[in-house]
N, C-alpha and C positions, 0 to 999 in steps of 0.2 A: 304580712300585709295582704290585702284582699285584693283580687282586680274585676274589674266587670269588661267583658270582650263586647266591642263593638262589633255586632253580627254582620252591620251593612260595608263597613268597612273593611273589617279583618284585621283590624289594631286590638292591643292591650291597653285600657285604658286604667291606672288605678284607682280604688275606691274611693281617696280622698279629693282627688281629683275630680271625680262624678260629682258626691255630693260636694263640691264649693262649684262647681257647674250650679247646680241646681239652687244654692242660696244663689247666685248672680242672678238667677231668670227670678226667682219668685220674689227679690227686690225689685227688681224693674217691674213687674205687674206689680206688686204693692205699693212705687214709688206713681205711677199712672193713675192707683185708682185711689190712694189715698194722699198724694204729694208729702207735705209736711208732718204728716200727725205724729204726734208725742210717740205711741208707741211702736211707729218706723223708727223714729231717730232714735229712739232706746236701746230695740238692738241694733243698730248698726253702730254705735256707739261701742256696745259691746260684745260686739262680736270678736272674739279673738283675744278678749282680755278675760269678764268674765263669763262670758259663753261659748264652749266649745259647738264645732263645727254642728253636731246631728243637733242640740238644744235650738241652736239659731234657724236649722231648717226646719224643725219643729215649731218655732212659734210662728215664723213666718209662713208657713202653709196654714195653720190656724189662723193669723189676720187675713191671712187673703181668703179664707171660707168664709171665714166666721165674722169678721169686721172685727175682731179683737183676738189679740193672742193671747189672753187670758182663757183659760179652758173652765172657770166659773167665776163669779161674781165674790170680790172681797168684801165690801160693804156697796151702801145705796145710800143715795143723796138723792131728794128729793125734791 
């Protein structure tokens, strides 16, 4: 198991712990700046069934860049 040390503190914090830190903060900025959309409620939906921890903070730091968690275009509709 991995840990990341908080410097300011001087605690051990473990890695899995950090990052499901880091999906709670970048849901709440993705819940603010997009409330309902489809593909918030998707993973949140599945997170933890089937998408594991680093996939979920992956797409979600993509929606909140990008305004989509997709990292390219599957089809167009026009």
């Amino acid at each position: 198991m991995c840990y990341i040390v908080a410097t300011a503190e001087a605690t051990i914090i473990p890695f899995h712990e950090a990052v499901k830190t880091a999906i709670r903060r970048e849901f709440e900025l993705a819940k603010v700046c997009f409330g309902n959309d489809w593909q918030l409620l998707c993973i949140e939906e599945n997170w933890g069934d089937t998408l594991d921890d680093r996939h979920t903070l992956r797409m979600l730091r993509s929606l909140n860049r990008n305004g989509s968690c997709y990292s390219r275009m599957f089809c167009r509709r026009d």
